[in-house]
PAGU-608954 format. One line per 4 residues: number of its first residue (from 1); their letters; for each residue x, y, z of C-alpha. Coordinates in pm, whole numbers, always signed. Layout:
<recs>
NUM) A) X/Y/Z; ...
</recs>
This chain:
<recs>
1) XXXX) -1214/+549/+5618; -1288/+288/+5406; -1310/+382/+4990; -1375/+173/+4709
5) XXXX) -1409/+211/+4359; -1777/+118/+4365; -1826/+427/+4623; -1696/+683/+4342
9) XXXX) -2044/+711/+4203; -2210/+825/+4540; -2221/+1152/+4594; -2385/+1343/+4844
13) XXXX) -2575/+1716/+4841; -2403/+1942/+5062; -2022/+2093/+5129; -1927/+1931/+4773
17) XXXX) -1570/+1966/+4614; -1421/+1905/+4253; -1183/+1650/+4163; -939/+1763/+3971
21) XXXX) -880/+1473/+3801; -1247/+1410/+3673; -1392/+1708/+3741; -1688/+1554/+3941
25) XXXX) -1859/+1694/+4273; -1770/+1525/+4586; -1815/+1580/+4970; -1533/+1745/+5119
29) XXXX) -1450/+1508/+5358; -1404/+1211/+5062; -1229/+1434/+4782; -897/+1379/+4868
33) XXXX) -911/+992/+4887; -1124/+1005/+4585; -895/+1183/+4382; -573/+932/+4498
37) XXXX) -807/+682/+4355; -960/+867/+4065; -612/+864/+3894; -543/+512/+3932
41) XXXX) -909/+349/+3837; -880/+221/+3481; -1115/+336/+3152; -1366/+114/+3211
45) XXXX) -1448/+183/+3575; -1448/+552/+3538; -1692/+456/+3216; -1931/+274/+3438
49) XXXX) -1852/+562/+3683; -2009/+824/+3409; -2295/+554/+3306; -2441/+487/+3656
53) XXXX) -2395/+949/+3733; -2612/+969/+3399; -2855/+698/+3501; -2977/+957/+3787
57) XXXX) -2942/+1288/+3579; -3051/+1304/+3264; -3400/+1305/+3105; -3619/+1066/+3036
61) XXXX) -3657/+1180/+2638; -3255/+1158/+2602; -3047/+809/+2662; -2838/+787/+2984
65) XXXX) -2531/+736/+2824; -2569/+1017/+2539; -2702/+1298/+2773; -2357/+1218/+2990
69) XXXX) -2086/+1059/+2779; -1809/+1308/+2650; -1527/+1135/+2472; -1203/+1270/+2579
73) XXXX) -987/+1000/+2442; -974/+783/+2171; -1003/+508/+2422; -1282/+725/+2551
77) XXXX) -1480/+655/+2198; -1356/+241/+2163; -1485/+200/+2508; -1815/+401/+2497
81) XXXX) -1882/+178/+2138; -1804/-126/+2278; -2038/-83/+2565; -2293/-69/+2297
85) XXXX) -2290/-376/+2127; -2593/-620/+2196; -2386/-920/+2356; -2783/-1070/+2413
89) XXXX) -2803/-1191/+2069; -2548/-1263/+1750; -2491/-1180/+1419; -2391/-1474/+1257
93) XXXX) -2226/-1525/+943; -2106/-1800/+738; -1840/-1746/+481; -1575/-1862/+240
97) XXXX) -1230/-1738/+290; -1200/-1706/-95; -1349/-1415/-299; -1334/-1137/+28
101) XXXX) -1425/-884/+109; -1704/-902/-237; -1835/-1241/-36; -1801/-1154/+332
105) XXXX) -2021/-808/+226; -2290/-999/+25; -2371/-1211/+323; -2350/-924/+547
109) XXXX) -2609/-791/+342; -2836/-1124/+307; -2865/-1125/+677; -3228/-944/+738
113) XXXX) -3269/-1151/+1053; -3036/-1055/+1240; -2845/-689/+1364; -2512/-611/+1314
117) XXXX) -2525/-422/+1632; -2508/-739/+1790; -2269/-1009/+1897; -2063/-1067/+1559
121) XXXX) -1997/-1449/+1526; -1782/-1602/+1240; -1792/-1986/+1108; -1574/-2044/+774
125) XXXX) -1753/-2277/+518; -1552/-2572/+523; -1440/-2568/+876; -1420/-2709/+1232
129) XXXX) -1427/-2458/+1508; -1658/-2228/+1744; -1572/-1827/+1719; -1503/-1777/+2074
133) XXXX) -1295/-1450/+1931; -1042/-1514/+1728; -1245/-1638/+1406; -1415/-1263/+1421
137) XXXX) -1075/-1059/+1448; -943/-1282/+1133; -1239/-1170/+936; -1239/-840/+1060
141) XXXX) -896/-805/+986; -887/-919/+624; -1258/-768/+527; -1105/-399/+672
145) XXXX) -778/-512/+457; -1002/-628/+156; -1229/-304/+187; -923/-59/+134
149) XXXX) -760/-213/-176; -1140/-272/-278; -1344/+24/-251; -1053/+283/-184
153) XXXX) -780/+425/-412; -442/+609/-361; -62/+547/-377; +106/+313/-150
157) XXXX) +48/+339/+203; -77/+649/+169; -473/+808/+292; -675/+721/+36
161) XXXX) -1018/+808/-119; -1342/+608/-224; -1342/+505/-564; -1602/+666/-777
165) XXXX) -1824/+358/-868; -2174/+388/-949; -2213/+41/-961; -2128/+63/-586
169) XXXX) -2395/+307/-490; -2611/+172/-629; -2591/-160/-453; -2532/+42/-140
173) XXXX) -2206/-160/-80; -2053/+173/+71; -2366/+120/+313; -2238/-244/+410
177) XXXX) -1867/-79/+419; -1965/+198/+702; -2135/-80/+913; -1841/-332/+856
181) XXXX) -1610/-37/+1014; -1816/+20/+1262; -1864/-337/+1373; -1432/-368/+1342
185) XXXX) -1417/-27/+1634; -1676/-206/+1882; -1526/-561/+1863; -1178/-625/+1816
189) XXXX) -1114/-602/+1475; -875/-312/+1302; -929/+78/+1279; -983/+192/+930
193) XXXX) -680/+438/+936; -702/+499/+541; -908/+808/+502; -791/+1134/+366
197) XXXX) -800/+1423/+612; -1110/+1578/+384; -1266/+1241/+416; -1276/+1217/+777
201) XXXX) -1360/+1565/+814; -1739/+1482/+622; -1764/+1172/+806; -1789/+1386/+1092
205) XXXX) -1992/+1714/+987; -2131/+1552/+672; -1979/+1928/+494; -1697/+1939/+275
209) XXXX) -1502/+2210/+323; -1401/+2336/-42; -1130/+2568/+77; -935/+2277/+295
213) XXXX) -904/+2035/-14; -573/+2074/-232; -406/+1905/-533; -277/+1614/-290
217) XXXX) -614/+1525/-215; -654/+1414/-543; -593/+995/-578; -767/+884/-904
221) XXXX) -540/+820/-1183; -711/+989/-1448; -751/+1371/-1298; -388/+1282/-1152
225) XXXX) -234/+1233/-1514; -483/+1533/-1615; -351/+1776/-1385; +11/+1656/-1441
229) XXXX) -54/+1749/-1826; -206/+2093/-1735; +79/+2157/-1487; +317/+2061/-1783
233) XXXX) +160/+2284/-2077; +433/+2507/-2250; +214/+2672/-2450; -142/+2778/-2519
237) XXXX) -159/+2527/-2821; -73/+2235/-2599; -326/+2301/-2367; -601/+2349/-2587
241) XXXX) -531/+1986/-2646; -702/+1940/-2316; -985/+2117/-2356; -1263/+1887/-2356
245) XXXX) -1090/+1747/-2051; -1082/+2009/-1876; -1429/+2135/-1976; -1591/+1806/-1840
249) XXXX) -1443/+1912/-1502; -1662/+2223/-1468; -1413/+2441/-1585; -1578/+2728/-1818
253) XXXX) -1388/+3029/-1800; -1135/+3047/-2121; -863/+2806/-2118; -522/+2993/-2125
257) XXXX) -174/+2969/-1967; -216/+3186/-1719; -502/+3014/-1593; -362/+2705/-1470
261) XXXX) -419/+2739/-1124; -783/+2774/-1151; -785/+2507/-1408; -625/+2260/-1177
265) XXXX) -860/+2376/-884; -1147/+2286/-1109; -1008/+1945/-1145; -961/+1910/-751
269) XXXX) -1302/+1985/-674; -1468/+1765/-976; -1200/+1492/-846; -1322/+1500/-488
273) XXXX) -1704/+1598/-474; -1781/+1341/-716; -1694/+1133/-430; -1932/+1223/-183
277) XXXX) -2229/+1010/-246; -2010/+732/-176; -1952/+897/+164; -2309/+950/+205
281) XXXX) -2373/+654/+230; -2067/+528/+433; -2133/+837/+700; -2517/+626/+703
285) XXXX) -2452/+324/+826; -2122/+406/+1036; -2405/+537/+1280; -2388/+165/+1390
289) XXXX) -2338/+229/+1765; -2390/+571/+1748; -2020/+636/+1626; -2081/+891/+1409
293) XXXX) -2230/+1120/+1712; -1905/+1048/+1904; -1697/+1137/+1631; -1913/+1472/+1564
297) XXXX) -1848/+1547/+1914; -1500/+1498/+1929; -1351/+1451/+1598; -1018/+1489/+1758
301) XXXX) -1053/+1186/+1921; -1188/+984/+1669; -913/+1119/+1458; -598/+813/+1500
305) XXXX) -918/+555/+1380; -956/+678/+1062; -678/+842/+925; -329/+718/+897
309) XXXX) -41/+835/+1188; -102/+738/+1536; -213/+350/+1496; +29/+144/+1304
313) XXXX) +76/-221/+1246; +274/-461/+1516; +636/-409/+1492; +938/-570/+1678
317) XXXX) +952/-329/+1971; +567/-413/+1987; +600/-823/+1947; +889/-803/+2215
321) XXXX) +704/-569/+2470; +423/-784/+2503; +619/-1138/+2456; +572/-1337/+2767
325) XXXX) +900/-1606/+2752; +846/-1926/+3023; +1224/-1916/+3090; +1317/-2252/+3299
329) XXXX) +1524/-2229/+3645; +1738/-1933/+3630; +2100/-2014/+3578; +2059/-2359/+3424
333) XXXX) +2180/-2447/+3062; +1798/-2498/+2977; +1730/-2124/+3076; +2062/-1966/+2844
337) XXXX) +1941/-2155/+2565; +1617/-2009/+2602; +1739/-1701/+2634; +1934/-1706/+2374
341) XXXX) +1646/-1823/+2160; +1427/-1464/+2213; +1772/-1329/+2154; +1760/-1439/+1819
345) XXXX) +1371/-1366/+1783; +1443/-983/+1791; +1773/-948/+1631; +1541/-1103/+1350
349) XXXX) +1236/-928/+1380; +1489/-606/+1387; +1632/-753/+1069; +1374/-760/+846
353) XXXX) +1250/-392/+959; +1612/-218/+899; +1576/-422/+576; +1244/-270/+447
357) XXXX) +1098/-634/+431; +752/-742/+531; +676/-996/+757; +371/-1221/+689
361) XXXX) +200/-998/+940; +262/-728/+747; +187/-889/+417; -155/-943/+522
365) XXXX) -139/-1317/+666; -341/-1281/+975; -167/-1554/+1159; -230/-1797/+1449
369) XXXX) -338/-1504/+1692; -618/-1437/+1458; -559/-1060/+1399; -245/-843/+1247
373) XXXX) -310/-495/+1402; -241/-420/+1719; -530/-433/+1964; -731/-81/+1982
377) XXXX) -968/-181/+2259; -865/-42/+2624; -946/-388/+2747; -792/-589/+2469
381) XXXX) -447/-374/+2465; -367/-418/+2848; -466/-793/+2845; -239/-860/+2538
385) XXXX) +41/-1084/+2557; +211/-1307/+2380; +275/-1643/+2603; +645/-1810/+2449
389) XXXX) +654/-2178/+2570; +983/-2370/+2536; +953/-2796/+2471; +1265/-2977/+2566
393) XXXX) +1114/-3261/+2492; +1042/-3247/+2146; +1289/-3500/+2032; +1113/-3749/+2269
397) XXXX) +742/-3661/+2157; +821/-3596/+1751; +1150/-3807/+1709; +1507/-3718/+1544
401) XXXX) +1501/-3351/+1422; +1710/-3067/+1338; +1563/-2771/+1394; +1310/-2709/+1704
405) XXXX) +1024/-2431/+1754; +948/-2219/+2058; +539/-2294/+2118; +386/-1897/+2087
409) XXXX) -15/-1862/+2172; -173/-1555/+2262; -349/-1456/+2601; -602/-1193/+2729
</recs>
């Protein structure tokens, strides 16, 4: 018996069994072979699978894809948001590399014509070139980059919080921030793993949880240094000091030493649910695609997108996985100097990890490939590679030199 993929979405009405690896119906006679192929079929096709099943099941008031969609994955979520974006008509924007992500957002804005829930396209004033890809994932990349250092605060490399700016709200730029991520999930660019656990947690329920947030949650410098001080009183005298401080925090029970605790709680809370118009309005617009539903309905999955952990920047072991090397005839001198070549590459790459230095990647130079995260669409990650060309020629094409350059380009 014949069984292909595009057969997994027929089922019939009598003697039906359930895969166990999808846990759809099928005839009894076709589980078996469906279930062999069930486990092999990538993301996409078992997306379609679910798409075409809900096309012929659900309601006419509720969309086909809502009523039967149930991210189980992260990839689960990418791929259901990328499915959503209107590839029928563009977004266009036209922007100066200088001055981002301030620049980048005040176009975004400017653009009534147009939906960013369609095809983002990218031109940079100044220069030659059509966005077939690559232009986009550069500005994603450095807007996301620009929009943490911008409009977030907290130490390091740490999960960070919005900054409280009025000035901000009231230009709804935390509006233009929540589409911007949005836009980054469904087409190429970088996840916005920055968030504090508290403020991923509203994003999703649009609550904060009061009892979940804690002293570490805290990232502004003032209530940090406050806090510190309170933590650091000896005596009653010293914190009287703080009073007014701590008063403008909500805090009006007397002020005493063996208060502290709820003194510093009072700071905590002030600290953090000053913050949440801010993530008002970035919950708003990150409905862009309808993330904000999939991320409701499985905030687990959503989880590695937003908050720092699972999704890190490209390292060696990453660069060399996915490094493609054109070695010449195997056994020739051509093909150990190659060799010996990507050798190098990695003990260097290795290098400057063990060192604690920063590549350019890493720095924040996007780079010829366009992009310096590595690829969170299903689609974009197994397609990735990075194609290394060797020239032995180069002293015939670009005369007399010293020192010669593998070619790199990437593919998908």
């Amino acid at each position: 018996m014949q069984f292909n993929k595009a057969d997994v979405c027929v089922v019939e009405n009598k003697h039906k069994a359930v895969c166990p690896v999808c846990t759809k119906e099928f005839p009894d006679d076709e589980i078996t072979v469906h279930a062999s192929l069930c486990g092999e079929s990538d993301l996409s096709d078992s997306f379609e699978c679910t798409v075409a099943s809900a096309e012929n099941d659900s309601s006419p008031s509720m969309p086909a894809q809502t009523a039967a969609f149930k991210p189980k994955s992260t990839e689960d979520v990418l791929c259901f948001i990328e499915q959503q974006v209107d590839t029928s008509t563009e977004f266009k924007l036209c922007v100066d590399r200088e001055d981002l992500p301030d620049r980048g957002i005040l176009q975004w804005k400017r653009k009534k014509a147009a939906s960013p829930a369609s095809a983002l396209k990218v031109v940079y004033i100044g220069e030659a070139g059509i966005d077939t890809g690559a232009l986009r994932k550069e500005f994603l990349t450095d807007m996301v980059s620009g929009i943490e250092k911008r409009f977030f605060e907290g130490a390091g490399n740490q999960s960070k919080n919005p900054k409280d700016s009025l000035t901000d709200v009231d230009n709804e730029n935390f509006r233009t921030v929540g589409e911007i991520m949005a836009v980054s999930l469904a087409q190429g660019g970088p996840p916005p793993a920055f968030l504090r656990e508290w403020c991923y947690n509203f994003l999703c329920t649009g609550e904060v949880d009061l009892n979940s947030l804690s002293q570490e949650d805290v990232t502004d410098l003032e209530s940090c240094l406050l806090i510190s001080r309170v933590e650091n009183s000896a005596d009653a005298e010293s914190l009287m000091l703080l009073a007014d401080e701590i008063v403008s925090c909500g805090y009006t029970r007397q002020i005493k030493l063996d208060s502290k605790e709820n003194i510093i709680r009072a700071i905590v809370l002030h600290s953090t649910t000053r913050l949440i118009p801010m993530l008002q309005q970035l919950r708003k617009d990150m409905e862009l695609y309808g993330l904000v539903n999939q991320m409701a309905t499985n905030p687990d999955a959503c989880h590695p997108l937003f908050v720092p952990g699972k999704i890190i920047k490209p390292d060696a072991n990453f660069i060399m996985m996915n490094c493609q090397s054109q070695f010449s005839e195997k056994g020739t001198s051509k093909e150990r100097t190659e060799r010996k070549i990507i050798n190098f590459l990695q003990d260097f790459l290795q290098e400057i990890e063990m060192s604690g230095g920063e590549t350019d990647s890493a720095a924040g130079d996007t780079g010829p490939l366009g992009q310096s995260h590595i690829p969170v669409l299903p689609d974009e990650k197994r397609c990735f590679k990075i194609t290394c060309n060797f020239n032995h020629e180069c002293r015939e094409q670009q005369g007399d030199h010293s020192v010669c350059y593998p070619t790199v380009t990437g593919t998908c």
